[in-house]
C-alpha positions in Angstrom: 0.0 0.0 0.0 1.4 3.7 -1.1 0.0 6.8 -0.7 0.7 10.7 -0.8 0.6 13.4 2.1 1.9 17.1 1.9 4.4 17.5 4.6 3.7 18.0 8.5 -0.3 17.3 7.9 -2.9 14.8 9.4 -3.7 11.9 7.1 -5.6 8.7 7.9 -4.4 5.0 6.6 -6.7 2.0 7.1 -5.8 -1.8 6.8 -6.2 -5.2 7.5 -4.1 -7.4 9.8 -3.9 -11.1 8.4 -2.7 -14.2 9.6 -0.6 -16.5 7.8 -3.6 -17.4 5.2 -4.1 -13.8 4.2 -7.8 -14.0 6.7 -8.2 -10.7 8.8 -6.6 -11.2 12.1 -9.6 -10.3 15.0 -8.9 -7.7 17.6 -9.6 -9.9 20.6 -6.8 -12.3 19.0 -4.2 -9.7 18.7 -1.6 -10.1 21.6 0.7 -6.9 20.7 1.2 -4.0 17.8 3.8 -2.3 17.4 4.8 0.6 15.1 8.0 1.8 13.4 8.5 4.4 11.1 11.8 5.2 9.3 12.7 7.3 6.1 13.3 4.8 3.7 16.7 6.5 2.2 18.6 7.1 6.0 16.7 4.5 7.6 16.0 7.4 10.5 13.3 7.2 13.0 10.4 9.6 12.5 8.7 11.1 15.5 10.0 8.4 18.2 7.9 5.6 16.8 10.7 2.9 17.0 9.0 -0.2 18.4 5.9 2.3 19.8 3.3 0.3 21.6 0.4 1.2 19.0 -2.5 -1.7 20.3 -5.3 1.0 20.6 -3.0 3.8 21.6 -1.1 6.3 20.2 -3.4 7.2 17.5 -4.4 3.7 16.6 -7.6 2.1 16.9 -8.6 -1.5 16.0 -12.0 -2.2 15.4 -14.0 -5.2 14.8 -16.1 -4.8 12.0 -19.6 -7.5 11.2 -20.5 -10.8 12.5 -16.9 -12.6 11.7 -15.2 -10.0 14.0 -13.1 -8.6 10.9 -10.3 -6.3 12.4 -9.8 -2.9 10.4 -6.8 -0.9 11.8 -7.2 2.9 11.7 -4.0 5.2 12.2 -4.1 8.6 12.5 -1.0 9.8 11.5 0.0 13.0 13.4 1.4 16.5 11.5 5.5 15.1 12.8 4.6 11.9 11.3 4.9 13.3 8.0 7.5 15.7 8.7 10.2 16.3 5.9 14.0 14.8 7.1 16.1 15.9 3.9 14.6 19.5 2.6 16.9 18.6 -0.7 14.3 16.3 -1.8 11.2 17.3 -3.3 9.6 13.5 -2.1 10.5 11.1 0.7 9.6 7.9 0.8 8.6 7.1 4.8 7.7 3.4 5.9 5.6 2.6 8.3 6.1 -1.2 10.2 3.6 -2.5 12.3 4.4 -5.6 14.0 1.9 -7.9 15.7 1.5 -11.2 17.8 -2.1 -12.7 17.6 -3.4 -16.1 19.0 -4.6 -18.3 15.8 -6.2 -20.7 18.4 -3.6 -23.2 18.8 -0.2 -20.9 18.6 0.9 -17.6 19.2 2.3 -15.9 16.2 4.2 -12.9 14.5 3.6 -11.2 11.5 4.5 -7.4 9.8 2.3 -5.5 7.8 4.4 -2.3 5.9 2.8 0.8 4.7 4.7 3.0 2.5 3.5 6.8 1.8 5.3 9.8 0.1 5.7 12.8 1.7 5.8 16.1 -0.5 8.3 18.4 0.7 6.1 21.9 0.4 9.2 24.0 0.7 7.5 26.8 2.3 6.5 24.8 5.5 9.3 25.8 8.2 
């Protein structure tokens, strides 16, 4: 998943956490969530989200969605979650990690799910 946001603004991303058959993961089967965000070029952290505890805090929510319990993820990505590292570049290329543990029943297990967005550099924003 890719997407574009203008530099230091709000955006929303929504997603799907699956297991290891591609099926939406529930929210009462998820164990932990973690986040990390890095520039993709420098590999820096953005906005102290190395490893951040993100299950239903820290501007993500997790809701179960119909009779199935489908779990939709929902982050609101905050104005220095899109802020501009290298004022050079007229694009960067910022990855977002999330990393979850989830019960399928019989075993605990580990998976990733990465989000990739562009951020425009406006120039003018200070």
């Amino acid at each position: 998943m890719t997407f574009d946001v203008d530099e230091q603004t709000s955006a929303t991303y929504e997603g799907q956490l699956a297991d290891d058959d591609g099926i939406p993961v529930s929210v009462d089967a998820l164990l932990t969530l973690t986040l990390t965000l890095y520039d993709e070029l420098t590999r820096a952290p953005i906005n102290g989200r190395d490893a951040q505890d993100v299950l239903d805090t820290n501007g993500v929510t997790l809701t179960d969605l119909g009779e199935l319990g489908v779990g939709t993820l929902t982050w609101q990505l905050a104005p220095a979650d899109t802020a501009v590292l290298d004022q050079t570049l007229g694009y960067e290329r910022h990855v977002a990690l999330f990393t979850y543990t989830f019960t399928d029943g019989s075993a605990t297990r580990t998976r990733r799910h990465e989000v990739i967005f562009r951020v425009r550099n406006l120039r003018r924003v200070a």
